[in-house]
N, C-alpha and C positions, 0 to 999 in steps of 0.2 A: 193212565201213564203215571208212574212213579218219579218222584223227583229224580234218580239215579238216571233212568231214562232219558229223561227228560235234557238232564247235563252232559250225558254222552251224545246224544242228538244235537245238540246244539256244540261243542267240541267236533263233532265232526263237521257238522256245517260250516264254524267260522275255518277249520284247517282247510275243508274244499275251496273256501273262499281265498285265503290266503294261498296256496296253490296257485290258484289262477291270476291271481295279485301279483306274484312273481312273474309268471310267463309273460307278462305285461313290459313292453318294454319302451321308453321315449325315446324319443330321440334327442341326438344331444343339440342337433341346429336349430331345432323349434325357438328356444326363450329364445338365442341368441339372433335369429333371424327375426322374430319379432321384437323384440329392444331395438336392433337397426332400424326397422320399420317405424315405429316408434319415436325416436331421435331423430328420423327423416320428417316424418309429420309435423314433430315439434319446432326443429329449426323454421320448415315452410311457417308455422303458422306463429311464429316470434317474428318472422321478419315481414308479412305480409300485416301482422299488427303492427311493429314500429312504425312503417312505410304509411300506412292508414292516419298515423296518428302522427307523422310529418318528421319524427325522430331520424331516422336515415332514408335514402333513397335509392328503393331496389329495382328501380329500372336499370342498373348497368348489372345488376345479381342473375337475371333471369337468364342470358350469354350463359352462365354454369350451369343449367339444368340437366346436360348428359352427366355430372359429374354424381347425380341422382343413379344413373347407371352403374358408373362405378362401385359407388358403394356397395347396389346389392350385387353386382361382380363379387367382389371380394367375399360380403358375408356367404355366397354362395360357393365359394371356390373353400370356404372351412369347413362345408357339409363336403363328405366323403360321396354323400350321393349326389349331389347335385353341380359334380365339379365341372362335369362340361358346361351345364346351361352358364355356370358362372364366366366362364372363362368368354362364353358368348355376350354375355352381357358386358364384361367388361371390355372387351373389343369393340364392340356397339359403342358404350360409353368414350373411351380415349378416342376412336375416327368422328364422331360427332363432336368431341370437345374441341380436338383440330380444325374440325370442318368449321367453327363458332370463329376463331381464330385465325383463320385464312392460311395455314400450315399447310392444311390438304384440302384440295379438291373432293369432294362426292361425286363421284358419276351422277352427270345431267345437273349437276347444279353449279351454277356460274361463280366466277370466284370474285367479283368484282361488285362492289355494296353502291 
């Protein structure tokens, strides 16, 4: 095999490869659902260290946990695919943050602390 060969063999390989490089496509919810993800972890684990280390006290923080719902409601409801689950999610999230609150009642669960 001659060096000419040899250049046209590998020009085609790298254009197949690129070809297929294109057909490749992301999504666009991924980074952004992973940074929420992300930022949800961080916060938990900033505040579960201050708390440790006597700086503030997140026993009255922990009441917000459905608002963890929320959030990936929302970053879910920006993905075009994933609009219903979001919308389920953040329904979940707001009737639990009431239910925290004594606003609303849960079926079967008492409303009196």
């Amino acid at each position: 095999m001659n060096s000419e060969e040899f250049r046209r063999d590998l020009e085609d390989k790298i254009k197949r490869e690129a070809a297929q490089f294109k057909g490749m496509r992301m999504r666009r919810g991924d980074f952004r659902g992973s940074f929420a993800w992300g930022g949800v972890i961080l916060f938990v684990g900033v505040v579960l260290l201050l708390d440790h280390l006597g700086v503030i006290s997140a026993e009255g923080l922990w009441r917000f946990w459905p608002m963890i719902l929320v959030v990936a409601g929302i970053v879910n409801i920006l993905d075009e695919c994933r609009r219903i689950w979001g919308v389920c999610l953040l329904l979940a999230g707001i009737l639990l943050e009431l239910g925290q609150f004594d606003s609303f009642t849960l079926p079967g669960r008492c409303s009196g602390r």
